[in-house]
Backbone as CSV, one residue per row, in Angstrom:
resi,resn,N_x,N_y,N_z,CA_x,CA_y,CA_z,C_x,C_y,C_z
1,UNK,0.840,-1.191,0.000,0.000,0.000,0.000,0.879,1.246,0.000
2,UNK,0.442,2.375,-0.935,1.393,3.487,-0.780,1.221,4.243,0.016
3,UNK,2.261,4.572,0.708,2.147,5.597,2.232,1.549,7.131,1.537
4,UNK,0.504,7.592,1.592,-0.001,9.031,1.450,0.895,9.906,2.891
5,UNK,1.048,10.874,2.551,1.904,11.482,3.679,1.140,13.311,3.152
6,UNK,-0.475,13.410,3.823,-0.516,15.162,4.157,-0.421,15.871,5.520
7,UNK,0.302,15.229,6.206,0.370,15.690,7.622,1.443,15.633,8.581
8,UNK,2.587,16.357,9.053,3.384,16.068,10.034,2.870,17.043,11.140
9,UNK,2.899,16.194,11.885,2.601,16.690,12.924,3.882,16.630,14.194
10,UNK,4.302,17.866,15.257,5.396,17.323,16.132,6.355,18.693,16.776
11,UNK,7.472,18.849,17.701,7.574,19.812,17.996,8.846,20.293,16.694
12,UNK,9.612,21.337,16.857,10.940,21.392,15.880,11.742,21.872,16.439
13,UNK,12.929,21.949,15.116,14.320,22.307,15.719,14.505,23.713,14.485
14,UNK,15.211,24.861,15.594,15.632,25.864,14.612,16.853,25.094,14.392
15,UNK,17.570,25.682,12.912,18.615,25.398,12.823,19.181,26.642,11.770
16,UNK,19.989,27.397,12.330,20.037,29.154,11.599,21.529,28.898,10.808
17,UNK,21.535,29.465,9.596,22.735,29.425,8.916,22.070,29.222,7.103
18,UNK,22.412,30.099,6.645,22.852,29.795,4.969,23.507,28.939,4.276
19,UNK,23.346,28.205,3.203,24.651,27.245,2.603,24.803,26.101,3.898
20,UNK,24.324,25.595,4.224,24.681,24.323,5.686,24.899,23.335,4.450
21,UNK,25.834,22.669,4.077,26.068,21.561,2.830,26.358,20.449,3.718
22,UNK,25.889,19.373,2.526,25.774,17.857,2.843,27.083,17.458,3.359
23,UNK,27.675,18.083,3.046,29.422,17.776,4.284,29.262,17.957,5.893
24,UNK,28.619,19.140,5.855,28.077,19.306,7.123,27.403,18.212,7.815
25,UNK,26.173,18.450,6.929,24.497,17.397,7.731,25.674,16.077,7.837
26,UNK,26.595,15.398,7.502,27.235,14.208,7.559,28.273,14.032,6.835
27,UNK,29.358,14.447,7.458,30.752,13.954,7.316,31.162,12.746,6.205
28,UNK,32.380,13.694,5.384,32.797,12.936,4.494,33.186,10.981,4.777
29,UNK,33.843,11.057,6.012,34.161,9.661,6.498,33.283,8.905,6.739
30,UNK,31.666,9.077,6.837,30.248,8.116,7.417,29.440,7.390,6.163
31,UNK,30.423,7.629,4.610,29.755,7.639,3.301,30.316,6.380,3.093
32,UNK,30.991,5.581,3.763,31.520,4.435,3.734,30.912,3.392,4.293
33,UNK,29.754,3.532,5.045,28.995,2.474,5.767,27.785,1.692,4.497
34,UNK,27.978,0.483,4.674,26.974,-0.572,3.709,25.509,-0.218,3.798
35,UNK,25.182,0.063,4.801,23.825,0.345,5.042,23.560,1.892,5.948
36,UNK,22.532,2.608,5.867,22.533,3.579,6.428,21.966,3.593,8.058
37,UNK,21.784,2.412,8.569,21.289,2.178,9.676,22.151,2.683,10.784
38,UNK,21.980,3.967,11.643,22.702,4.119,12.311,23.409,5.987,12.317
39,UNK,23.508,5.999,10.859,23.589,7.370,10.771,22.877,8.709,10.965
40,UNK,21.834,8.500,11.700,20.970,9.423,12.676,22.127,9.807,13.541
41,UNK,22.843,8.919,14.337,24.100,9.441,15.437,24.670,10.487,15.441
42,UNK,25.280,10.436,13.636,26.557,11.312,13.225,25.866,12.519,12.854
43,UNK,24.634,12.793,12.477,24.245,14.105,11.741,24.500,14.651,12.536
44,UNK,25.614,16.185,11.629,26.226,17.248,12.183,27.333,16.942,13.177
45,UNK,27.881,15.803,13.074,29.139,15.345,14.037,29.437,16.672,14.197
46,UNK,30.579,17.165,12.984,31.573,17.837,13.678,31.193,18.616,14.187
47,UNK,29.632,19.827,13.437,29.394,20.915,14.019,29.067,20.981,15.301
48,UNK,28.620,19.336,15.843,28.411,19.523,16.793,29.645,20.125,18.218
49,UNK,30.221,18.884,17.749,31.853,18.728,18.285,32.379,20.051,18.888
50,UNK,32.417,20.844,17.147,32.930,22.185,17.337,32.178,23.127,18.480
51,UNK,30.909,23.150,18.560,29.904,23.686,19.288,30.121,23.363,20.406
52,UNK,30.463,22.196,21.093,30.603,21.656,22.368,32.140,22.632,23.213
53,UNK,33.042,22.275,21.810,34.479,23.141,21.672,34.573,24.334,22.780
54,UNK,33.264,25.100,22.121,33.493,26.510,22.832,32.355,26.895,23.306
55,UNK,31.758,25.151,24.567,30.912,26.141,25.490,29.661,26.393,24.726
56,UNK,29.255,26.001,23.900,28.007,26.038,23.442,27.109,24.825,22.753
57,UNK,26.230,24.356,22.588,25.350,23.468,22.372,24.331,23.694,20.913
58,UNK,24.876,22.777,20.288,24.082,22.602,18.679,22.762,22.315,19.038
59,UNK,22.436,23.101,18.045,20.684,22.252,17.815,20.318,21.009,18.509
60,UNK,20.846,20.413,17.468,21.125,18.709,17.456,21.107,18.094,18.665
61,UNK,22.034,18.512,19.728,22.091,18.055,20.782,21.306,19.106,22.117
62,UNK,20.673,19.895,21.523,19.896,20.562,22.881,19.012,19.687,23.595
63,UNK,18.801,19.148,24.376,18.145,18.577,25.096,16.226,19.308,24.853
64,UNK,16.364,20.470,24.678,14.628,20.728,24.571,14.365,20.372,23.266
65,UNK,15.486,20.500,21.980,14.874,19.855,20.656,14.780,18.478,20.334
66,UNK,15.592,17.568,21.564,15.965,16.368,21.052,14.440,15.303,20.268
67,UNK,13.579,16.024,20.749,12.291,14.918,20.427,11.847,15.463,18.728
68,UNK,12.306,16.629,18.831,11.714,17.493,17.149,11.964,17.157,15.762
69,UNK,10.945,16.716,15.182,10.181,16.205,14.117,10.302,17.050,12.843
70,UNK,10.434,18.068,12.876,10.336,19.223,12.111,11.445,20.671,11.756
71,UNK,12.341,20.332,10.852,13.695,20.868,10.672,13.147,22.331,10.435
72,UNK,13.878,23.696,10.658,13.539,24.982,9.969,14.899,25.216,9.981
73,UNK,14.934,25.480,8.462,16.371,26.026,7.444,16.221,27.024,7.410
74,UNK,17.607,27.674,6.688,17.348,29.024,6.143,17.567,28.385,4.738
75,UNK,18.552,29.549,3.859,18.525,30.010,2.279,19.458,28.229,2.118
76,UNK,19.227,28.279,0.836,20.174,27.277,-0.205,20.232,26.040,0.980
77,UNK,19.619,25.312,2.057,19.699,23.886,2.811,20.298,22.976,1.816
78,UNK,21.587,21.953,2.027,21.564,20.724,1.393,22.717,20.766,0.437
79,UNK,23.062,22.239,0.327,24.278,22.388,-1.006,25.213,21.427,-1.137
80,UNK,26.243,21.189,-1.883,27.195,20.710,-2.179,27.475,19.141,-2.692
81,UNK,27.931,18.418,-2.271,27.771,16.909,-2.856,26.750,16.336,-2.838
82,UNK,26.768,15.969,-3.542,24.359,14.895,-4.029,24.515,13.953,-3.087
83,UNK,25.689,13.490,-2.008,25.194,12.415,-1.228,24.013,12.070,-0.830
84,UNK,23.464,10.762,-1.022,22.014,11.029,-0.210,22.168,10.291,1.408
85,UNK,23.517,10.262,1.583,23.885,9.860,3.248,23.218,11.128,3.774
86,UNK,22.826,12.089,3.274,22.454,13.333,4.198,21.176,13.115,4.981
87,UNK,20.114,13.023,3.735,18.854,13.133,4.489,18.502,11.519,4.839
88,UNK,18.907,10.854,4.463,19.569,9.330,4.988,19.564,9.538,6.449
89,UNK,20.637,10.755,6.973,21.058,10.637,8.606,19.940,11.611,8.529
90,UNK,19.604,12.415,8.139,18.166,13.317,9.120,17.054,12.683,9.129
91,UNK,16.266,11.902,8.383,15.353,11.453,8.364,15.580,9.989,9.647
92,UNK,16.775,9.429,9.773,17.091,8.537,11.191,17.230,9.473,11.845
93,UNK,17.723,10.667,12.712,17.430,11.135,13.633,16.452,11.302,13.848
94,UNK,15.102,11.411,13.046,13.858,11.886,13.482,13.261,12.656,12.555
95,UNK,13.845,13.360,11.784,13.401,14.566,10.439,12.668,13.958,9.577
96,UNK,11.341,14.433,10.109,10.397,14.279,8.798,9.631,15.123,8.228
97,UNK,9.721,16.210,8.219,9.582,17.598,7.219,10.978,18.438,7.378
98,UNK,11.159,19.520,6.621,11.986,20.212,6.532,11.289,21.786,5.801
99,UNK,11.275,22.741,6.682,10.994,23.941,6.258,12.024,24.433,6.332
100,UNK,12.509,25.714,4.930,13.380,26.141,4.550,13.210,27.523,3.864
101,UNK,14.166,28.387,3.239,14.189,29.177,2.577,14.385,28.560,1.037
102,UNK,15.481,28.063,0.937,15.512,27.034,-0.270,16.706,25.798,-0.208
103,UNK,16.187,24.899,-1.246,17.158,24.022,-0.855,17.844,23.736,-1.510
104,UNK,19.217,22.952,-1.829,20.012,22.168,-3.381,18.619,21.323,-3.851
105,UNK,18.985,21.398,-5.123,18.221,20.856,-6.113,18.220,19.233,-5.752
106,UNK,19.307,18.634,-5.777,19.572,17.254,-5.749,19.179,16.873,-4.269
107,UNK,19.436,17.369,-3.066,19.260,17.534,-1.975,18.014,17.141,-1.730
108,UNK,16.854,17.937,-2.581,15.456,18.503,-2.381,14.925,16.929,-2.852
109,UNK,15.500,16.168,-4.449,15.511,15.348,-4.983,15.216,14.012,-3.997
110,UNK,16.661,13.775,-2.877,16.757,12.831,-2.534,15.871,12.581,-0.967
111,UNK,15.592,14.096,-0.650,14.531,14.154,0.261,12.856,13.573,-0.204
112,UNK,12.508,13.501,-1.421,11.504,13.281,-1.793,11.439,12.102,-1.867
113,UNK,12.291,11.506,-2.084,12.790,10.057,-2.755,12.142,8.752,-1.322
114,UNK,12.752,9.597,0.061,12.743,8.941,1.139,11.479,9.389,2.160
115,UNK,10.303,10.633,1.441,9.121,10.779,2.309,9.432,11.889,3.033
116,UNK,10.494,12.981,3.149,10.088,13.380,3.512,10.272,14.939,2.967
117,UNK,9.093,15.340,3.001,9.022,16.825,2.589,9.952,17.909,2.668
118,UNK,10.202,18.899,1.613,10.409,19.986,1.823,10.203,21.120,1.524
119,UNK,9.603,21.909,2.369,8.234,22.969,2.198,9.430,24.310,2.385
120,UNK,8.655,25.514,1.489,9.532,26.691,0.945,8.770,27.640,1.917
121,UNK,9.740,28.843,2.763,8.959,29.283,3.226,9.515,31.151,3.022
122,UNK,9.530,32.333,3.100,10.521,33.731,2.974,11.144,33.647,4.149
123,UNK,12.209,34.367,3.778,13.343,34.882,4.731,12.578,35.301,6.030
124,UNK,12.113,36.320,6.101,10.911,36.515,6.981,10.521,35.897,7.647
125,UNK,9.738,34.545,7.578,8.642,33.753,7.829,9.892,32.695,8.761
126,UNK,10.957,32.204,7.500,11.813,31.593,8.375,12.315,31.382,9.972
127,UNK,12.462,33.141,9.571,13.111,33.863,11.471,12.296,33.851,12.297
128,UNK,10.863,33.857,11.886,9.967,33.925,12.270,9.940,32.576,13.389
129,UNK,9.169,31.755,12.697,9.484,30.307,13.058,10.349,29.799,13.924
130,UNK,11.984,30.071,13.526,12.911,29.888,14.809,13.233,30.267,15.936
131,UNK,12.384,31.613,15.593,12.298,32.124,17.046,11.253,31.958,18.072
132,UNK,9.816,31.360,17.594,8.969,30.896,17.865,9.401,29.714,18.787
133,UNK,10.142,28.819,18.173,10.951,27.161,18.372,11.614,27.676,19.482
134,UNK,12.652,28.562,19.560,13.441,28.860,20.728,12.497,29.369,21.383
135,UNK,11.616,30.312,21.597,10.692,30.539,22.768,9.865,29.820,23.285
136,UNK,9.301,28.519,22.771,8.424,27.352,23.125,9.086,26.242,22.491
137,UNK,10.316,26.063,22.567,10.530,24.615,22.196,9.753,23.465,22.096
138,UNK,8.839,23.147,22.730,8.272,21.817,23.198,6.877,22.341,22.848
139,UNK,6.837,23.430,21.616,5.122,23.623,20.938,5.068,22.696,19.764
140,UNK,3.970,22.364,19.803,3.821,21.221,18.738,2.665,22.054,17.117
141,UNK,3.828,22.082,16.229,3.427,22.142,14.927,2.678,21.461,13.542
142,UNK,1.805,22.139,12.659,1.328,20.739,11.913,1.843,21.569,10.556
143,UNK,2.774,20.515,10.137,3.155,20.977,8.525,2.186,20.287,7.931
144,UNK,1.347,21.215,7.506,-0.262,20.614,6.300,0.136,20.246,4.727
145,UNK,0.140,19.673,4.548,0.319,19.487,2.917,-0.702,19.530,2.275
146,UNK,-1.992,18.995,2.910,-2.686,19.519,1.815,-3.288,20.985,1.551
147,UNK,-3.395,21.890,3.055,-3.356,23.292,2.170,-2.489,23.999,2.012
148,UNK,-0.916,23.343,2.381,0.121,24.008,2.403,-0.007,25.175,3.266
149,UNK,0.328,24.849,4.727,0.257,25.755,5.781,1.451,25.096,6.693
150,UNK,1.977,26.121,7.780,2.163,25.754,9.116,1.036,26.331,10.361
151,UNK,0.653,25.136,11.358,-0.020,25.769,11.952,0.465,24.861,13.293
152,UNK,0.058,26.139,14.393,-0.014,26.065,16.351,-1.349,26.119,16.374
153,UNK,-1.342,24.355,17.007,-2.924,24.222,17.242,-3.708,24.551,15.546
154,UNK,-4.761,25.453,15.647,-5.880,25.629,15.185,-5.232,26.617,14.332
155,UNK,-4.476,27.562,14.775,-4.184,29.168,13.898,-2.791,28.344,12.917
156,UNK,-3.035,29.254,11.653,-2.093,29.165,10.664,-0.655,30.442,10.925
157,UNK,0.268,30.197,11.240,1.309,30.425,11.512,1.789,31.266,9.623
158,UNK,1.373,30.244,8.753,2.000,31.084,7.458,2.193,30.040,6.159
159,UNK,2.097,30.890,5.469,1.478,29.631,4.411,3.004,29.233,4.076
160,UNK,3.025,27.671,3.203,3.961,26.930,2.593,3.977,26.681,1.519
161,UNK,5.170,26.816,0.692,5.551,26.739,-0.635,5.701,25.441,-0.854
162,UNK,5.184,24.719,-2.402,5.799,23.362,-2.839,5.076,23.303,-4.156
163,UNK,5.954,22.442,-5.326,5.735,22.528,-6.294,4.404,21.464,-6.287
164,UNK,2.835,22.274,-7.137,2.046,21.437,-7.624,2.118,19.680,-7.577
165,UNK,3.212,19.521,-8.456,3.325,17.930,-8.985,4.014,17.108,-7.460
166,UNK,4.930,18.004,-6.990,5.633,16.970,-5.824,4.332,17.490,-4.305
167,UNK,3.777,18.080,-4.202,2.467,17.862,-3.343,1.460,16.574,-3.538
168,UNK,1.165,16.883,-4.716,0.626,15.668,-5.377,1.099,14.243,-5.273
169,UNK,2.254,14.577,-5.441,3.020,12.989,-4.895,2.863,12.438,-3.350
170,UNK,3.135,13.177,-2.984,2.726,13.787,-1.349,1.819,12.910,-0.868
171,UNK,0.778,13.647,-1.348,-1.150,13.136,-1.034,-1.217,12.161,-1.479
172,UNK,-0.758,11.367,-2.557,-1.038,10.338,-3.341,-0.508,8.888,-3.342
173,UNK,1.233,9.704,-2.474,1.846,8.418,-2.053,2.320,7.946,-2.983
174,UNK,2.304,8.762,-4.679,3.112,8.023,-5.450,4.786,8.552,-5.471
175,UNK,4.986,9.119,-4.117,6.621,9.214,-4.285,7.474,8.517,-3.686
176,UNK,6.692,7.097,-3.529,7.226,5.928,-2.919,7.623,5.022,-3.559
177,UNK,8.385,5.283,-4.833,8.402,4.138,-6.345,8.768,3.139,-5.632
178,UNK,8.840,2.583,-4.823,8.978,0.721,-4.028,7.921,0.791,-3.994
179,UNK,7.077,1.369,-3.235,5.650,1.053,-3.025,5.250,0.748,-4.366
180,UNK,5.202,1.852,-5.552,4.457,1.954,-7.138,4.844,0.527,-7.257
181,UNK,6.040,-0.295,-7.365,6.959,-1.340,-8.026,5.827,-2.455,-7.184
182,UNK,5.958,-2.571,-6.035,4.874,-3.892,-4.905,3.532,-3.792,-5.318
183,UNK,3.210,-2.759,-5.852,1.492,-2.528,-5.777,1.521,-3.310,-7.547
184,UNK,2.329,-3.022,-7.809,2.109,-3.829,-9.674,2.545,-4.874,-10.196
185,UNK,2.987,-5.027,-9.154,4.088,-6.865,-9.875,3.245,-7.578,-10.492
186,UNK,1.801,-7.785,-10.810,1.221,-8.025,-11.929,1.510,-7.634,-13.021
187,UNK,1.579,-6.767,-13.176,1.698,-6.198,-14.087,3.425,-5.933,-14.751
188,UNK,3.730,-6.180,-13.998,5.529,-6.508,-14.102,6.007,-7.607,-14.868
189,UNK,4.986,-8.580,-14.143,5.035,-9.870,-14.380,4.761,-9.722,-15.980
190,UNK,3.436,-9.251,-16.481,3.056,-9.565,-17.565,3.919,-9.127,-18.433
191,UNK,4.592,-7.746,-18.561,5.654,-7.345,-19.178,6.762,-8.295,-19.709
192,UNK,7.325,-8.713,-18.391,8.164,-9.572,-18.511,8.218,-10.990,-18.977
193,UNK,7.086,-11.525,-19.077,6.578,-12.500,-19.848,6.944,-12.087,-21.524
194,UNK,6.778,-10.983,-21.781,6.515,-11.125,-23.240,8.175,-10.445,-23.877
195,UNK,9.132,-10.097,-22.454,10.248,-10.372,-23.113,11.484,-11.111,-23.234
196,UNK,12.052,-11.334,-24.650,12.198,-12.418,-25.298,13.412,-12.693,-24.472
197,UNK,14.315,-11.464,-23.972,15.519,-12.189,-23.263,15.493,-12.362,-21.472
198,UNK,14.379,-12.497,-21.277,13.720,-12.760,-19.945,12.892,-14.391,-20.134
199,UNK,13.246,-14.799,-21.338,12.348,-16.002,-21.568,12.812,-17.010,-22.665
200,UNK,14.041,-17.350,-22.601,15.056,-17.562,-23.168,14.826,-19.586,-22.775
201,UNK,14.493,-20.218,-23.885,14.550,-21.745,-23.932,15.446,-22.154,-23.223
């Protein structure tokens, strides 16, 4: 059955900075593991590391975000190498939407690939949001997909950007091509029946 996905619901994490690249979200050295099971741990190793360095505490590891469901980016999220170890490790820590200013193209790609959203929001609206998160950490948000909103409780917080066709995928659950592939193997089957080097005497 294909997972339809119009609703996250959950508290979030600010996370403030421009350009944050897939080197960042997960270290060049963690692209070596067979399976991605596990790499929730490492997202943002070093920054974290560094953060710890001098007396201060990442996102990542704040103790009031640790339960948060719901990423807020700023400009360009995801830049630099197409790894998809990235949203690989955010989506195992817990990340299952991502509001942003904008994201890498390929980035945005491989987020879709794995369920979970990423909704466009202004510069504005962004700061907005994170500062909201730091003043009530532990408020619980609903990223709507189907009217493309954020909302506290009942009130709409501010509307959300996303392209027509990948909403649609969204609601529909067809951006689960494993799922599309299980739901048709009939029809796979029949294909493959009628070709000739799949059916070889």
């Amino acid at each position: 059955m294909l997972m339809k996905i119009d609703k996250i619901i959950g508290s979030a994490i600010p996370l403030k900075g421009n350009d944050i690249d897939t080197d960042r979200i997960i270290p060049a050295r963690f692209l070596k593991c067979v399976v991605f099971d596990g790499l929730g741990h490492h997202v943002f190793e070093d920054d974290r590391r560094e953060e710890k360095s001098r007396g201060s505490v990442h996102p990542f590891d704040h103790p009031e975000y640790k339960k948060g469901t719901i990423l807020v980016v700023n400009n360009n999220f995801g830049c630099g190498s197409s790894r998809e170890h990235a949203p690989q490790a955010l989506k195992r820590f817990g990340i299952k939407a991502i509001i942003g200013e904008s994201f890498a193209e390929i980035f945005f790609g491989n987020c879709l690939a794995l369920g979970v959203p990423c909704l466009r929001v202004g510069e504005k609206e962004a700061a907005l949001i994170q500062t909201m998160i730091e003043e009530k950490p532990s408020e619980q948000y609903t990223v709507d997909i189907s009217d493309l909103t954020l909302k506290k409780g009942k009130d709409v917080i501010c509307p959300l950007f996303m392209q027509g066709t990948v909403q649609e995928q969204f609601l529909s659950g067809t951006w689960d091509v494993t799922g599309i592939l299980l739901e048709n193997q009939s029809l796979i089957k029949q294909v493959a029946s009628r070709l000739p080097y799949l059916n070889w005497a």
